[in-house]
C-alpha positions in Angstrom: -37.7 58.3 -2.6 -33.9 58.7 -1.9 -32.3 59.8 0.9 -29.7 62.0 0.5 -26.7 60.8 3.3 -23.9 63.6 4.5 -20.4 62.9 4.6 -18.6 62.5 8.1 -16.7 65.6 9.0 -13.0 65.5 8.3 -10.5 67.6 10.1 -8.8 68.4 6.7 -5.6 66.5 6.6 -5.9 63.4 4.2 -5.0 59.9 5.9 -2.6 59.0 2.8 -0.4 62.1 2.2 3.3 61.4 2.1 5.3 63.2 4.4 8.5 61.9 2.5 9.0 59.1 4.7 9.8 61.2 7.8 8.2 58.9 10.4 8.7 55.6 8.3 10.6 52.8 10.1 14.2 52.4 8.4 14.7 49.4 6.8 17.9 48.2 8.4 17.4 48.1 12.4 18.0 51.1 14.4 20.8 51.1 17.0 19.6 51.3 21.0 19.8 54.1 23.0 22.6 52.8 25.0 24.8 52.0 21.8 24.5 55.5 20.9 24.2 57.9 23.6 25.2 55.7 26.7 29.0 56.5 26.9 29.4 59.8 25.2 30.6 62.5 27.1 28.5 65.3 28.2 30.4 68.1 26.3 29.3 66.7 23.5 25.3 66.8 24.2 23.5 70.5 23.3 21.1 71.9 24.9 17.1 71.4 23.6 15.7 74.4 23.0 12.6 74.6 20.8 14.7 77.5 18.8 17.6 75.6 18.3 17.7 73.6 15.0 18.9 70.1 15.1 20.4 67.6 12.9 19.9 63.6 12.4 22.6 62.0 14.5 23.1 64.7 17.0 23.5 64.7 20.4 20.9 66.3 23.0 20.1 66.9 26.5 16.8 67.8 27.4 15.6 69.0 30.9 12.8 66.0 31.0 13.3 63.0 29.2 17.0 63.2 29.7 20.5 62.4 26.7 19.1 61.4 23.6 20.3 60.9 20.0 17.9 62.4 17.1 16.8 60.1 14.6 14.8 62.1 12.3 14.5 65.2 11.3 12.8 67.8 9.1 12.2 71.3 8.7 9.7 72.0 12.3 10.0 68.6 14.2 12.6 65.8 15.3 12.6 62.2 16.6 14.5 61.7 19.3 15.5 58.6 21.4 15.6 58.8 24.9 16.6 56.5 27.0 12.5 56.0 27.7 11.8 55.9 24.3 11.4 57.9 21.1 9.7 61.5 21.7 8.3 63.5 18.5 9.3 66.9 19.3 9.8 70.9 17.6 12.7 72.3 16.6 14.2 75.7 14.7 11.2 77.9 15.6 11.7 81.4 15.5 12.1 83.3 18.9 
């Protein structure tokens, strides 16, 4: 007599999809917070809004976490370094 075993439930994303390498460590060492955002001036810091669409390298200010720098980005979310750490957050949605 066999017995027939189920397969565990998945919640539909496959484990080994490649997202392009967005949340891959770089190989060359990534700069600290303080070498990049610590002695900028704060005109040059914009705004995080979850509409506004952001670019790798540029400067933000966020009413929580504070200046950071973002290190990633693709089309719906960013990386950014805070002074705290890295935070994975949205960006460029519609209004």
């Amino acid at each position: 007599m066999s017995m027939k075993r189920t397969k565990p439930r998945s919640s539909g994303k496959s484990q080994d999809t490649d997202d392009g390498g967005f949340w891959l460590t770089p190989s060359e060492p990534e700069k600290s917070w303080e070498e990049q955002v610590a002695n900028k001036a704060d005109s040059e810091f914009v705004a995080y809004a979850l509409t506004t669409r952001l670019e790798k390298g540029q400067l933000v200010t966020h009413s929580k976490f504070g200046k950071g720098i973002v290190v990633h980005a693709d089309a719906s979310k960013v990386e950014i370094l805070f002074q705290d750490g890295k935070k994975k957050l949205g960006h460029g949605q519609p209004g």
